[in-house]
C-alpha positions in Angstrom: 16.0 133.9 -21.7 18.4 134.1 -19.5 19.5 131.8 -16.4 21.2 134.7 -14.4 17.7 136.9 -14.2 16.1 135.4 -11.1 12.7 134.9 -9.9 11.8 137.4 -7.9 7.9 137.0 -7.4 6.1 136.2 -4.5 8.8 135.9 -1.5 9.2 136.5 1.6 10.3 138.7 2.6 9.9 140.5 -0.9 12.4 141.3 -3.3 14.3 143.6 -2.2 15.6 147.2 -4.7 18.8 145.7 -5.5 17.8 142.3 -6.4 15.1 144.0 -9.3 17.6 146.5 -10.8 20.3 143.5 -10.8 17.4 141.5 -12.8 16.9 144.2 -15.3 20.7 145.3 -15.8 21.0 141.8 -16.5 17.8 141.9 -18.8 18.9 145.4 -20.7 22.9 143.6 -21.0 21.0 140.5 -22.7 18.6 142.6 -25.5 21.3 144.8 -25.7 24.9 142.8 -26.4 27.0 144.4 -24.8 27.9 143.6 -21.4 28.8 147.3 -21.1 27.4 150.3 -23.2 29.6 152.1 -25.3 30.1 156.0 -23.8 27.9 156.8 -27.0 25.3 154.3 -25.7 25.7 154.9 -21.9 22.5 157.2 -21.1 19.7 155.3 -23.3 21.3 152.0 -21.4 21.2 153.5 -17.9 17.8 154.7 -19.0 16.4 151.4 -19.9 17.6 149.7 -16.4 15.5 152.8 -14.7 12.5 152.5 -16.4 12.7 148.3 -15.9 13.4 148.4 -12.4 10.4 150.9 -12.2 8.0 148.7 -14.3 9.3 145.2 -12.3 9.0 146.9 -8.7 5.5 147.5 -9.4 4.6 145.0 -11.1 6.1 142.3 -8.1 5.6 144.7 -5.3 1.9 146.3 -6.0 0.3 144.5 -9.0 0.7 140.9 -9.4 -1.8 138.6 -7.3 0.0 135.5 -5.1 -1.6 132.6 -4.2 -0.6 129.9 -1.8 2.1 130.5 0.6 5.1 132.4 0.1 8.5 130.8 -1.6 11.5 130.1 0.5 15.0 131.6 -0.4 17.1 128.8 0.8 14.3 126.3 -0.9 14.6 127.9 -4.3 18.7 127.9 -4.3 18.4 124.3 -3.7 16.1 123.4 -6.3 18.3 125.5 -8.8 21.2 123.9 -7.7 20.1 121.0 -8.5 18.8 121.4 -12.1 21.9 122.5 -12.6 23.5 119.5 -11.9 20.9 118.1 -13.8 21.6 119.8 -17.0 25.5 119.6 -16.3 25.1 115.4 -16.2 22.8 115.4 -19.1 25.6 117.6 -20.8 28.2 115.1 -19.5 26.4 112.3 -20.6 25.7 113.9 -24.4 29.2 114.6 -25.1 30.4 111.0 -23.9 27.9 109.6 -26.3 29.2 111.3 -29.6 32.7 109.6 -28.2 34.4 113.5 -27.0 
């Protein structure tokens, strides 16, 4: 949905606070549209990031069930790094082929 919300399951060490409310502002900015609520709109958005970041902490900190060992940080930015470049070449290549 959307590339900046990151995985945040089954770490170590866990997620930490910030990262899950940075994933569900980022969440509530996407379903929402604006990048920033309106002063009309402020509370129900604020809202919605609470009650996300409640629902994600427990569902990654107390309820979901891991198997195998543990993902590596450093591992992880690597492999997104590179299907980045992936999809940046295949973007490349795409807009060479229709003669841009």
């Amino acid at each position: 949905m959307c590339r900046n919300i990151k995985l945040l399951f089954h770490f170590q060490p866990p997620a930490t606070k910030d990262e899950i409310h940075a994933s569900a502002l980022q969440y509530v900015r996407k379903v929402s549209g604006p990048g920033q609520p309106t002063a009309a709109n402020k509370e129900a958005f604020d809202r919605a990031v609470a009650e996300i970041t409640a629902i994600t902490e427990r569902l990654l900190l107390t309820e979901l069930v891991a198997k195998g060992p543990p993902r590596d940080r450093e591992t992880e930015k690597q492999r997104a790094k590179a299907r980045g470049q992936d999809r940046d070449e295949r973007i490349r290549k795409k807009i060479l082929a229709e003669g841009g």
